[in-house]
C-alpha positions in Angstrom: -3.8 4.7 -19.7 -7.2 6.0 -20.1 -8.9 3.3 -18.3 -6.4 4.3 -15.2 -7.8 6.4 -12.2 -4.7 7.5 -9.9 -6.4 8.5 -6.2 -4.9 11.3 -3.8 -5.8 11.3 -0.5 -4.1 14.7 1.2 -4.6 16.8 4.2 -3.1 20.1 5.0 0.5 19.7 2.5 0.0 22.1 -0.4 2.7 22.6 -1.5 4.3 18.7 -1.5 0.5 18.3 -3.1 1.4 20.5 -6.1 4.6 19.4 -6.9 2.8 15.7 -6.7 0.0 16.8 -9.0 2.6 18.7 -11.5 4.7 15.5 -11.8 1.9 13.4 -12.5 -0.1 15.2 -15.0 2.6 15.5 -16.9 4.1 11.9 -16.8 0.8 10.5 -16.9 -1.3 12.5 -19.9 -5.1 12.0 -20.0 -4.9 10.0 -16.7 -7.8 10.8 -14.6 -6.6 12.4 -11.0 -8.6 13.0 -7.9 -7.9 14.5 -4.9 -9.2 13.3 -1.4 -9.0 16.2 0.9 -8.9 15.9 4.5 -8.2 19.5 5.3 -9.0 22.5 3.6 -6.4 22.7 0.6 -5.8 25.4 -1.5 -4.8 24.1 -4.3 -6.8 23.4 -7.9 -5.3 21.3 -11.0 -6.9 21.5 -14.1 -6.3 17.8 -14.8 -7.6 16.9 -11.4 -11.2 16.3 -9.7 -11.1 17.7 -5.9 -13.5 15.8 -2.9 -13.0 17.7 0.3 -14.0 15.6 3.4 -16.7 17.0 5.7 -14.3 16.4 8.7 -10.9 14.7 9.2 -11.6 11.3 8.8 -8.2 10.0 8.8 -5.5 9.1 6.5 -6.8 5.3 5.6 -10.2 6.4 5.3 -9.1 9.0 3.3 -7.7 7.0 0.7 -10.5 4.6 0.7 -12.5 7.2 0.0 -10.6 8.5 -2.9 -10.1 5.3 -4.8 -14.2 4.1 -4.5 -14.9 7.9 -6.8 -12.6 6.1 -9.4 -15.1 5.5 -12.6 -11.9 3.5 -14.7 -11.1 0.2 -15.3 -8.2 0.1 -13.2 -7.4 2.7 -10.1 -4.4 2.9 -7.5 -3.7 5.4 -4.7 -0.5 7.7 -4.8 0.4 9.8 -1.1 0.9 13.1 -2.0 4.5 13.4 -1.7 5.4 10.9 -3.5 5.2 9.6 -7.4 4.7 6.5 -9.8 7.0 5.4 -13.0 4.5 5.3 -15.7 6.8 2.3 -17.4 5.8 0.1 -14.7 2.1 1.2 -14.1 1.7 0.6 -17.8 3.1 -2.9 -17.2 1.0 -3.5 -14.4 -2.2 -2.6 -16.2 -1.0 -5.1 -19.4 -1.2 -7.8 -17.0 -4.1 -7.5 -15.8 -5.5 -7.0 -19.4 -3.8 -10.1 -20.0 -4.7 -11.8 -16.9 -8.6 -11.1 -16.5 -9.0 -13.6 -13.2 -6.3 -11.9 -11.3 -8.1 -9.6 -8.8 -5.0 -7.2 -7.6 -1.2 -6.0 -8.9 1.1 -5.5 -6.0 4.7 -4.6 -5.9 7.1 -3.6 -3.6 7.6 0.6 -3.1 11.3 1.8 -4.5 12.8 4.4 -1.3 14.0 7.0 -3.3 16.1 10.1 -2.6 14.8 12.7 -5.4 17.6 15.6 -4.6 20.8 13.5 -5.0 18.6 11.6 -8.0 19.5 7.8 -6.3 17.7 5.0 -4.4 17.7 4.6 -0.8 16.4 1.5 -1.7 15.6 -0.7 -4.7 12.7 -2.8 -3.2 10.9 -2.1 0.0 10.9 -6.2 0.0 12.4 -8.5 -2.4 10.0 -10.7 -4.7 9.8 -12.1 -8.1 7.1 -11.6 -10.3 4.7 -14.7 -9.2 0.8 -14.8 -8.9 -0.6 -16.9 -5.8 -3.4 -18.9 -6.2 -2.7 -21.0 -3.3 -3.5 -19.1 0.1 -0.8 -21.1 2.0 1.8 -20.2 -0.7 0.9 -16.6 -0.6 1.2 -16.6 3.5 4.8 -18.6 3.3 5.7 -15.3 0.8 4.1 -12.5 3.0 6.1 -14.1 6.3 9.3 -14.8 4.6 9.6 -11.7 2.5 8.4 -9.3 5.2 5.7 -8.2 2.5 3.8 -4.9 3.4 1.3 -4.9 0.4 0.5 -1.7 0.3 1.1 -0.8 -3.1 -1.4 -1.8 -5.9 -3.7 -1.3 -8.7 -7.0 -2.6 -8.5 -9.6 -3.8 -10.8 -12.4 -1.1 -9.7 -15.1 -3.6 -10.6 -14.0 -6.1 -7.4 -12.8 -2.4 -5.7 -15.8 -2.7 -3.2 -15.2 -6.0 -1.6 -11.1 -5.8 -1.6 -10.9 -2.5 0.6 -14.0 -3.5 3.4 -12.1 -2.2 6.7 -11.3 -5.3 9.3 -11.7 -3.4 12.7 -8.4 -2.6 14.1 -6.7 -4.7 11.1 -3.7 -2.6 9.7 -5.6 -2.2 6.3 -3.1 -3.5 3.4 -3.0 -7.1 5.0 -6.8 -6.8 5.9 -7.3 -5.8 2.0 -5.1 -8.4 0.8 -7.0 -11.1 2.8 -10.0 -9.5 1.7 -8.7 -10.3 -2.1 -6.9 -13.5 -1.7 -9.9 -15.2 -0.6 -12.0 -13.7 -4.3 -9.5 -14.8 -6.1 -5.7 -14.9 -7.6 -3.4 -12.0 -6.6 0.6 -11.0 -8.1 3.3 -9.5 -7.1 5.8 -7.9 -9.2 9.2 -7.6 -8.7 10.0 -3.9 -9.8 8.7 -1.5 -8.2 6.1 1.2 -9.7 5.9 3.8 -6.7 8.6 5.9 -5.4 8.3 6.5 -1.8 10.6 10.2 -1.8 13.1 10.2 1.4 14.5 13.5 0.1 12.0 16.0 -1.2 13.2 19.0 -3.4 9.8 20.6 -1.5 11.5 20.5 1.7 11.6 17.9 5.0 8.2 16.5 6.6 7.1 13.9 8.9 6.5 10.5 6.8 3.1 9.0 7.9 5.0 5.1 7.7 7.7 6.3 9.9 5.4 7.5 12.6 2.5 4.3 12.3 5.6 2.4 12.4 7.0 3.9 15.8 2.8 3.6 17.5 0.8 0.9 15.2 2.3 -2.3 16.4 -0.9 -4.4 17.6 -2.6 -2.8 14.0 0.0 -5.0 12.5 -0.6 -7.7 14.7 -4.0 -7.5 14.0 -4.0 -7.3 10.2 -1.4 -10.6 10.6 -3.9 -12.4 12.3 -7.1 -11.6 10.4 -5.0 -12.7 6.9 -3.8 -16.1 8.8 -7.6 -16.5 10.1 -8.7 -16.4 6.2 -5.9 -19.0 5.2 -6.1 -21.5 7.7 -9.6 -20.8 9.1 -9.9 -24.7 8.3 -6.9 -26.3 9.5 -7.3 -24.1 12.4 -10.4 -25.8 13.3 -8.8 -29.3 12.5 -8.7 -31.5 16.0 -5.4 -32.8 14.6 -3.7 -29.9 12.8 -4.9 -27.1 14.5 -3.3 -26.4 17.7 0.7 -26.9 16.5 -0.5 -24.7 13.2 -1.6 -21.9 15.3 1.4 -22.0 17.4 3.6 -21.9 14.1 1.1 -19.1 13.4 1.4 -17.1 16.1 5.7 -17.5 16.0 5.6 -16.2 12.6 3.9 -13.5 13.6 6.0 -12.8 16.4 9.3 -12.4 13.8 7.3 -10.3 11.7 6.8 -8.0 14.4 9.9 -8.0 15.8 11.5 -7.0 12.5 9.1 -4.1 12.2 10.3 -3.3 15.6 14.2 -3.2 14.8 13.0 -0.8 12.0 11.8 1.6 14.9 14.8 1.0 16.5 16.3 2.4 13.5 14.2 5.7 13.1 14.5 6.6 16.8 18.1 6.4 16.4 18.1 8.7 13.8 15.7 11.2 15.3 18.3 11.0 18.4 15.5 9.1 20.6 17.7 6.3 20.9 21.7 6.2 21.7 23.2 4.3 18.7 
């Protein structure tokens, strides 16, 4: 996997950072690495290149930032507590070799506890392997699935015009509108990223779970922004357009309020909520 860059963005977790950088150097040999640094992090791996940030410029930006120094074929972003089963990468990057229009590999994130050795969760959201082609197909699958595409390895030669920020779009439904509109996207159906709920490190505060308790009209916003790019047409249809945006606008609503039970579920846990 030569032709592979795998992107870091950190800030201020050294020691999840090293256990991170240990795993992956040795699971994935002559990989290139870089690290993204937001904060001012000790910590040097030989097999790694290290970009500290002039100034916090937040975790999104962050890994933006990381990916665009990739010089490969093919790069992808890791979180630095976290870690990706070479098996499936590998997978991912022989479809894309085999598959030279498709723009971007998603699949789902596997929650995984590392100290009892067992998922939390097999798929973050259920799929089959299926490339979409059709931007109405690909919207029914997003809705319907509860899709999060945040997970992904890019081709770095369309990199640029994928990741462009969408002001106050939550960014992976900004980047997948971004893609879907430059051409053919798939998502896999086994996961190649293991999102660690128990850490042999130790316990810390998982960016998702807070965004997910405070980053509701982000969501909103990155919903709209991909439905604008799908239906921008039928939208402006005289006949079509007013009942489609109210569909629209209902699926939306569901989506949300799904991603609002799952706050439900974390303040309940945290004791913020009575159960």
């Amino acid at each position: 996997m030569k032709n592979l860059t795998i992107c870091i963005p950190t800030f201020d977790r050294d020691a999840f950072l090293q256990w991170t950088l240990d795993k992956t150097s040795t699971d994935f040999p002559g990989v290139k690495l870089v690290i993204s640094d937001n904060g001012k992090s000790v910590i040097r791996h030989p097999n790694a290149r290290y970009i500290r940030q002039q100034k916090n410029i937040g975790a999104f930006p962050n890994m933006r930032a990381a990916l665009l120094t990739a010089n490969t074929k093919y790069c992808m972003f890791l979180g630095d507590d976290d870690y990706l089963l070479p098996q499936e990468v590998q997978k991912g990057i022989d479809f894309l070799e085999t598959h030279p229009e498709v723009l971007v590999y998603y699949a789902p994130c596997q929650l995984w506890d590392e100290i009892q050795q067992k998922a939390n969760w097999e798929a973050f959201y259920p799929a089959n392997d299926e490339t979409f082609e059709r931007a109405d197909t690909l919207w029914n699958f997003v809705i319907s699935k509860h899709v999060w595409p945040e997970h992904a390895i890019y081709r770095r030669a369309r990199l640029d015009e994928i990741i462009q920020p969408r002001s106050g779009a939550y960014w992976c439904f900004a980047d997948l509108a971004n893609a879907a509109c430059r051409g053919p996207v798939h998502f896999a159906k086994t996961p190649f990223y293991r999102n660690l709920t128990g850490h042999p490190v130790g316990g810390r505060v998982k960016l998702g779970d807070q965004q997910c308790l405070t980053d509701f009209d982000s969501y909103r916003w990155g919903l709209e922004v991909l439905a604008h790019d799908i239906f921008a047409q039928a939208f402006a249809s005289s006949e079509e357009g007013p009942k489609l945006k109210v569909d629209v606008n209902n699926m939306i609503r569901q989506f949300i309020w799904a991603r609002l039970e799952v706050a439900s579920r974390i303040l309940t846990a945290q004791g913020r909520l009575p159960e």
